[in-house]
C-alpha positions as CSV (number, residue, x, y, z in Angstrom):
1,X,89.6,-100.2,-57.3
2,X,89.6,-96.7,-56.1
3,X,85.7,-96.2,-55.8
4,X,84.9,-93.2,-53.8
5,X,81.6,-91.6,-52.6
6,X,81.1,-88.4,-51.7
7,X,79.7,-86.9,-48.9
8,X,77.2,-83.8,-49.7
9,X,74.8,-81.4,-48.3
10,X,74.2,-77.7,-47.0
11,X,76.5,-76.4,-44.0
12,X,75.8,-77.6,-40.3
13,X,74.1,-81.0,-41.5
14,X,76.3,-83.3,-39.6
15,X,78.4,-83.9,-42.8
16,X,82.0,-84.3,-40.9
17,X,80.9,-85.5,-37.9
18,X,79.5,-88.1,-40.0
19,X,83.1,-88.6,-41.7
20,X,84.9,-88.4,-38.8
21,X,82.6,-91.6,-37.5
22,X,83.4,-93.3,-40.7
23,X,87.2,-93.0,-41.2
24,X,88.3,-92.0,-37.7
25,X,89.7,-88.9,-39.7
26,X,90.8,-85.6,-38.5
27,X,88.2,-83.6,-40.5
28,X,87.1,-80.6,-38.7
29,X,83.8,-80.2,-37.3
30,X,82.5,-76.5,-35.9
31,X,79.1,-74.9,-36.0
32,X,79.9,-73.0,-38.7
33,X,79.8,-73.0,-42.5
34,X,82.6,-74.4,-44.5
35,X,84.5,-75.8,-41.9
36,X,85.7,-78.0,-44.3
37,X,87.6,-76.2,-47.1
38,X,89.2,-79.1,-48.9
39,X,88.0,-82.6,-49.5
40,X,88.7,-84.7,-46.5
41,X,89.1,-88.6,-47.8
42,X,88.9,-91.9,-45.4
43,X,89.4,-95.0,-47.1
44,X,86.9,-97.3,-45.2
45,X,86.7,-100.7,-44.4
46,X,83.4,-102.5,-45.4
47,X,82.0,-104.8,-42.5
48,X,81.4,-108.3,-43.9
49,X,80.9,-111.0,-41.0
50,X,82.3,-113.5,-43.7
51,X,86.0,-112.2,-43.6
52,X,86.0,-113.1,-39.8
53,X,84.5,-117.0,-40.7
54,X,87.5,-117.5,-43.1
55,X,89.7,-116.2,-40.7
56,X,88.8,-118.6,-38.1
57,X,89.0,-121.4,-40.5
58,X,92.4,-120.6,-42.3
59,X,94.0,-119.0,-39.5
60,X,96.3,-116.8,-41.6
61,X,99.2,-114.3,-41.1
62,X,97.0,-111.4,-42.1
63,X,93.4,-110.8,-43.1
64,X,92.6,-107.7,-45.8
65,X,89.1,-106.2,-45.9
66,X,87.9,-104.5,-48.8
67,X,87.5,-100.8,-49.0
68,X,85.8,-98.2,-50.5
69,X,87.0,-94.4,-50.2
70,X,84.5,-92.0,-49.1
71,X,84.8,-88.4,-49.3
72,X,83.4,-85.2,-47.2
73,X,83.2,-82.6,-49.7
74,X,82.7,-78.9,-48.3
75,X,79.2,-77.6,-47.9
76,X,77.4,-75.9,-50.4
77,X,74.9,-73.3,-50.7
78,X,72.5,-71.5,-53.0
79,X,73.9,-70.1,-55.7
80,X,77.0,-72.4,-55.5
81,X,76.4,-73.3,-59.7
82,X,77.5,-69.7,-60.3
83,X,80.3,-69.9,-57.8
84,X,78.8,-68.8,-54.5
85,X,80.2,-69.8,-51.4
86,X,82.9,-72.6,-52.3
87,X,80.2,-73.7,-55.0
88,X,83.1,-74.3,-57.9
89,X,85.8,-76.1,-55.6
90,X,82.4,-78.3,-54.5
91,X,81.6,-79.4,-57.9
92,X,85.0,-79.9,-59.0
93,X,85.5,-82.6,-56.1
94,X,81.9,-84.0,-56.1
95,X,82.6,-84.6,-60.3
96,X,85.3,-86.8,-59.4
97,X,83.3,-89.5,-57.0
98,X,81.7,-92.0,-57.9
99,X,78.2,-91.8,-56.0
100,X,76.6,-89.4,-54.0
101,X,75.9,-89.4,-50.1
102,X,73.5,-87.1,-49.5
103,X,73.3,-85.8,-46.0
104,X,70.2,-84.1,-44.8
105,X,69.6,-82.6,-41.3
106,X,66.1,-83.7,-39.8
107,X,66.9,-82.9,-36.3
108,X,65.9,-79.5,-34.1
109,X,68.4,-77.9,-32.0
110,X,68.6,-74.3,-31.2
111,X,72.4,-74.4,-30.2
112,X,73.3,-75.3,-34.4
113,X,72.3,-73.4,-37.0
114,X,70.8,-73.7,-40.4
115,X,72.0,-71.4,-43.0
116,X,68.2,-71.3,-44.1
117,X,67.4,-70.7,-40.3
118,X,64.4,-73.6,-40.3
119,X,64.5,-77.4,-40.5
120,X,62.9,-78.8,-43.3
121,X,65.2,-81.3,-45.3
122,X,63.2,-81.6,-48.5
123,X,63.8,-77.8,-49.0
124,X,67.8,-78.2,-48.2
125,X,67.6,-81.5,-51.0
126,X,65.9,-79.3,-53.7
127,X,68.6,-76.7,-52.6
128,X,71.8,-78.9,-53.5
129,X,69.6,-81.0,-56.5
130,X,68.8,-77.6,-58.1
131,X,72.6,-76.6,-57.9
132,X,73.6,-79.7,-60.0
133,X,70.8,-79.5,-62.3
134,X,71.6,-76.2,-63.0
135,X,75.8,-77.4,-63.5
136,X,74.8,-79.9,-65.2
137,X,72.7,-77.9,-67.4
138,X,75.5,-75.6,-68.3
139,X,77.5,-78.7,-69.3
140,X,74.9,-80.2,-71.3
141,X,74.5,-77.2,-72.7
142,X,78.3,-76.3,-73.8
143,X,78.5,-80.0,-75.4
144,X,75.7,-79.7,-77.2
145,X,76.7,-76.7,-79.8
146,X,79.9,-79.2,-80.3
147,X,77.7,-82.5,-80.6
148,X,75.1,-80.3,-83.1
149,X,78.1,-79.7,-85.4
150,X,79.7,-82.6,-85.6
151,X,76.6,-84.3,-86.5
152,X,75.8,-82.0,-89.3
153,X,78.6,-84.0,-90.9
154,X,76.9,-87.4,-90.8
155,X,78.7,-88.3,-87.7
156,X,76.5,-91.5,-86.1
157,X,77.5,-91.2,-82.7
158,X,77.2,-87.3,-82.6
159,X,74.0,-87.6,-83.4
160,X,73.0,-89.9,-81.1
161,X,74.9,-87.9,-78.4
162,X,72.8,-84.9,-79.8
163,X,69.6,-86.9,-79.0
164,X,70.7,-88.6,-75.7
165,X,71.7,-84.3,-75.0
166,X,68.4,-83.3,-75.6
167,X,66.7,-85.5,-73.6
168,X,69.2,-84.7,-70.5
169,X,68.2,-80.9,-71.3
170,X,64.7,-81.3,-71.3
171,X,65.0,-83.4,-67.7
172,X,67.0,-81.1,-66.2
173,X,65.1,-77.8,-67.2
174,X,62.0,-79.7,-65.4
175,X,64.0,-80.0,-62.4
176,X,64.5,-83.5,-62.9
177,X,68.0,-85.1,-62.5
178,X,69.8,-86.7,-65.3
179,X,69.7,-90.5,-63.3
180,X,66.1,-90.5,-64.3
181,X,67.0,-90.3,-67.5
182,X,67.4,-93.7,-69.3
183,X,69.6,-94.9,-71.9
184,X,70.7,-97.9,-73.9
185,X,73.9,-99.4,-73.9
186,X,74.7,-97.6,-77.0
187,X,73.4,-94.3,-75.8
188,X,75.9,-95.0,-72.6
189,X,78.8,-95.3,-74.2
190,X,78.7,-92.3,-76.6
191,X,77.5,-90.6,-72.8
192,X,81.0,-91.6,-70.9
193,X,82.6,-88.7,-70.6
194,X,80.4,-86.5,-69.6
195,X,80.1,-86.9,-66.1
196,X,77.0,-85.3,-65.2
197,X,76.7,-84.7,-61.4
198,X,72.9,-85.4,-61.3
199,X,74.0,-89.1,-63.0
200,X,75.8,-90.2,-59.7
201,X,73.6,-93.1,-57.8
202,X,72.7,-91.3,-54.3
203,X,71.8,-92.5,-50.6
204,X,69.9,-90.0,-48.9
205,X,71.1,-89.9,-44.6
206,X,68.8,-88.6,-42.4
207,X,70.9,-87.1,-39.5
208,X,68.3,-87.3,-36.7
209,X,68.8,-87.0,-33.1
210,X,69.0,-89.9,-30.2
211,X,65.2,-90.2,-29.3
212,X,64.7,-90.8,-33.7
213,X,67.1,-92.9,-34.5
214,X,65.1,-96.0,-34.1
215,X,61.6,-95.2,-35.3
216,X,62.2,-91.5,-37.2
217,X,60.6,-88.6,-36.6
218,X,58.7,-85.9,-39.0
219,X,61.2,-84.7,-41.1
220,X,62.2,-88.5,-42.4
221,X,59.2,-89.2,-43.2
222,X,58.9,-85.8,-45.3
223,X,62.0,-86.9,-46.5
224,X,60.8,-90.4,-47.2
225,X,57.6,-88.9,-49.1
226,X,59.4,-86.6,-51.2
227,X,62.3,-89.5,-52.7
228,X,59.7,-92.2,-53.1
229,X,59.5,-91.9,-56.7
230,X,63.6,-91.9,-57.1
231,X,64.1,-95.3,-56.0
232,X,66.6,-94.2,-53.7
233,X,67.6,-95.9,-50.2
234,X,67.0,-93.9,-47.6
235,X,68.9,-94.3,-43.7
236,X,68.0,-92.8,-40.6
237,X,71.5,-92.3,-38.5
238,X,72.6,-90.0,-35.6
239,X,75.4,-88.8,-36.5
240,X,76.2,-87.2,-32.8
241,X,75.5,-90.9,-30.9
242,X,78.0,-92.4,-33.7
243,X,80.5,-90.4,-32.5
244,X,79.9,-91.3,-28.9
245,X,79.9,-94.8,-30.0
246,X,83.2,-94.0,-31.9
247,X,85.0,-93.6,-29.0
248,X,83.9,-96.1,-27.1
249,X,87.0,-98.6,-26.2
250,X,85.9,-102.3,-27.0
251,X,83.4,-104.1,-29.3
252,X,81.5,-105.4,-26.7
253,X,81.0,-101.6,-24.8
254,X,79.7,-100.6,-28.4
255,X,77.4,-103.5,-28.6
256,X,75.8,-102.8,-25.1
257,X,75.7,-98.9,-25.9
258,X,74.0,-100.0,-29.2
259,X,71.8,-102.6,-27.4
260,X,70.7,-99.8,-25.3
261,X,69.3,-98.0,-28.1
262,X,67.5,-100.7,-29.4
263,X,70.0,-101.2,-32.6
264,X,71.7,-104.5,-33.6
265,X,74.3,-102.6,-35.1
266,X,75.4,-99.3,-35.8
267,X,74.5,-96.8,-38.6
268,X,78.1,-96.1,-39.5
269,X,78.4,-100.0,-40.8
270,X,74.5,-100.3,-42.3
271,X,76.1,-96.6,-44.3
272,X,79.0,-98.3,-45.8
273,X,77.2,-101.5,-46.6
274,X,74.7,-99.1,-48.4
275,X,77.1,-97.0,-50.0
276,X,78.9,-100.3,-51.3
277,X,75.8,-101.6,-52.7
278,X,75.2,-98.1,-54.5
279,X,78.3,-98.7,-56.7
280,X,76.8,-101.6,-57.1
281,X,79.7,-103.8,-56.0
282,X,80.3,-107.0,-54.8
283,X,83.1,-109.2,-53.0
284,X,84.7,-112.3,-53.4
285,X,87.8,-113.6,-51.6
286,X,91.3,-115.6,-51.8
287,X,92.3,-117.5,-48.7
288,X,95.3,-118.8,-48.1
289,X,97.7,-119.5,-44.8
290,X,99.5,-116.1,-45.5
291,X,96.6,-114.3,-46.6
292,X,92.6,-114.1,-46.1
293,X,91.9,-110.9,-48.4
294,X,88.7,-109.7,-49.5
295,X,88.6,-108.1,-53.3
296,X,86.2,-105.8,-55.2
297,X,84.6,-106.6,-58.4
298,X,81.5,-105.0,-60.3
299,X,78.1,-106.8,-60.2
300,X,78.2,-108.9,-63.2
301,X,82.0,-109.4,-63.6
302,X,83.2,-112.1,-65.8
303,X,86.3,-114.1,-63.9
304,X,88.9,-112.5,-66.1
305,X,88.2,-108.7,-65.0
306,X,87.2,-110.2,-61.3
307,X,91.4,-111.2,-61.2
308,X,92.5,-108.0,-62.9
309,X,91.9,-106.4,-59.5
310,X,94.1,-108.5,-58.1
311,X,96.6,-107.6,-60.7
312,X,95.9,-106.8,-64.8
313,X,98.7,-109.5,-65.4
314,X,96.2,-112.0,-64.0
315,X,93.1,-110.7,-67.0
316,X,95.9,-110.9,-69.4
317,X,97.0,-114.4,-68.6
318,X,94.0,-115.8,-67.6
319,X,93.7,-119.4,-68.3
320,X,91.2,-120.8,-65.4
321,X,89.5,-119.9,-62.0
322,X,89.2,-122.8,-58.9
323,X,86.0,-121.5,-57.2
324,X,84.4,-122.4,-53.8
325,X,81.4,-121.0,-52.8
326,X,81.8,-119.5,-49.3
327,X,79.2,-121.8,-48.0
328,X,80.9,-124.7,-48.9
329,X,84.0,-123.6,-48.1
330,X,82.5,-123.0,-44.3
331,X,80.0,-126.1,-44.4
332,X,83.9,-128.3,-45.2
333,X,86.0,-126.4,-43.3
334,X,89.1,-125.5,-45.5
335,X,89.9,-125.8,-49.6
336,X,91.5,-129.5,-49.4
337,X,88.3,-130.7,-47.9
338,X,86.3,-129.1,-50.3
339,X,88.2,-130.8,-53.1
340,X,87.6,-134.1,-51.3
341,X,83.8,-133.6,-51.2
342,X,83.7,-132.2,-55.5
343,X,82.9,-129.1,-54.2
344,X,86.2,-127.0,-56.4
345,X,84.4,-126.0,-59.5
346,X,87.2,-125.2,-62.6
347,X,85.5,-122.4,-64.5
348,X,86.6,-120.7,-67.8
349,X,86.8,-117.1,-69.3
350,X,82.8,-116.6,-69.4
351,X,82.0,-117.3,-65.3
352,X,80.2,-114.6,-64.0
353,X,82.0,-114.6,-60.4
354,X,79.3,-114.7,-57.6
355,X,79.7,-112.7,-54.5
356,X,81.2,-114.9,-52.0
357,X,83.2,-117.1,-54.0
358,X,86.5,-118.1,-52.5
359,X,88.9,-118.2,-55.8
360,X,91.9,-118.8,-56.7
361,X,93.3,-117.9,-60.4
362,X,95.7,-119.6,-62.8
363,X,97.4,-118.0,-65.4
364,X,100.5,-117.7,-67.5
365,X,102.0,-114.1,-69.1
């Protein structure tokens, strides 16, 4: 589907270290600013312990997770809304993702440095949320004069871009981002093509050290405090011990290095399971003997634009899905037996797919 999320924050956070755990990328990491000048993107796997269950039980040629592209976009500084730093190229890239992971250092060490020269993450999250306030301001802004003339000629939908525009203005003068903003289905569409950077869902990372990573420390819980009100997730990860886990050999040494810590599993895999849900995205899969594939489909999908990811002949055609829930399909054993026990539902043009069900589509173009 080509989701991406983008991976923010101010210089020396543990933003590409963080990357480099996810995607196994070649991003460069150094304790400096801007070490990464262009967007580095990984297109990660998402961990779903059900994609091994159907493996076991179909035992096909090849199995195909579902993905979800995440990018580290270089790191920004004050100022960076009037070009400061690498502040435009920033914008541009972060303009183009789909959600926001927001990456915010709440770890001390002397031996790294903070642009700001003191650790205190709810200051460095004001930095970067004041920078796309005040981008997104400017665009407001711009659109606005256009919007106000166009519905000076009785346009309907300018002028309720004009109000929705005002609204965003207002919010974002007080410092609050456009997300907090809500809107009606109407007001969403006349909206679209905005893109406002403060719209973007975001996940706020804390990148704590080894000692924090199970119970926090300080600066999460200011951290914690300050987002409460944004109905935001919030995840406590080290982004250092990832990377130690990273290149560890085998899945059982990672286990027992995890186990060690006290984790049942490791912060890279809870982060893309997050980031997944903040697109607000769900899975369901085919299974067959050549193929075990996972697919991704918005929350709320009808079964016609569930199969269009598969292919947009599949929408267009579209005559019936055969759905198995995944727990039937594991409580049976395979799709024939299913059948045998009525557990093959046929389901029409209006079934919202749920996420888990094993489907296969019919259809005629």
């Amino acid at each position: 589907m080509g989701l991406q999320c983008g991976i923010v924050g101010l210089p020396n956070v543990g933003k590409s270290t963080l990357f480099n755990c996810l995607s196994n990328a070649k991003a460069q990491s150094a304790n400096f600013p801007f070490c990464t000048i262009e967007p580095n993107v990984g297109v990660i796997t998402v961990p779903d312990d059900r994609l091994i269950k159907l493996e076991e039980l179909v035992n096909p040629q090849r199995v195909m997770p579902t993905t979800v592209e995440i990018v580290d976009i270089a790191g920004l500084v004050k100022g960076a809304s009037k070009g400061e730093g690498l502040g435009n190229k920033f914008l541009a890239n972060i303009r183009e993702t789909d959600a926001i992971i927001h990456v915010l250092r709440c770890f001390d060490d002397d031996n790294v440095t903070h642009v700001d020269g003191t650790i205190n993450p709810v200051r460095d999250k004001e930095v970067i949320d004041l920078e796309l306030q005040f981008k997104d301001l400017e665009t407001v802004e711009s659109r606005l004069v256009k919007a106000e003339k166009m519905a000076k000629a009785k346009d309907a939908d300018a002028k309720r871009l004009v109000e929705v525009l005002n609204r965003y203005k207002e919010a974002l003068e007080n410092g609050i981002s456009a997300r907090a903003v809500e809107l009606t289905e109407l007001e969403e569409k006349v909206t679209g093509d905005l893109y406002l950077l403060t719209s973007k869902p975001v996940l706020y990372v804390c990148n704590v050290d080894e000692a924090s990573v199970v119970t926090g420390n300080k600066h999460v819980e200011a951290l914690k405090e300050a987002v409460k009100d944004e109905k935001a997730e919030v995840l406590v990860i080290a982004a250092q011990t990832e990377a130690e886990i990273s290149e560890l050999e085998s899945y059982e040494e990672r286990q027992m290095f995890l186990e060690d810590l006290g984790l049942k599993e490791s912060g890279v895999a809870k982060l893309i399971r997050s980031a997944y849900r903040l697109l607000d995205l769900q899975t369901y899969f085919t299974a067959g003997v050549k193929e075990v594939r996972a697919w991704t489909f918005h929350k709320g999908d009808c079964a016609p634009q569930a199969a269009a990811v598969i292919h947009t002949d599949f929408e267009k055609g579209f005559i019936r899905a055969e759905v198995i829930s995944y727990e039937d399909f594991v409580k049976h054993g395979s799709e024939q037996a299913c059948k045998e026990a009525g557990r093959m539902r046929v389901e029409g043009k209006e079934y919202v797919v749920a996420d888990g069900d094993v489907m296969h589509f019919r259809f005629n173009v």
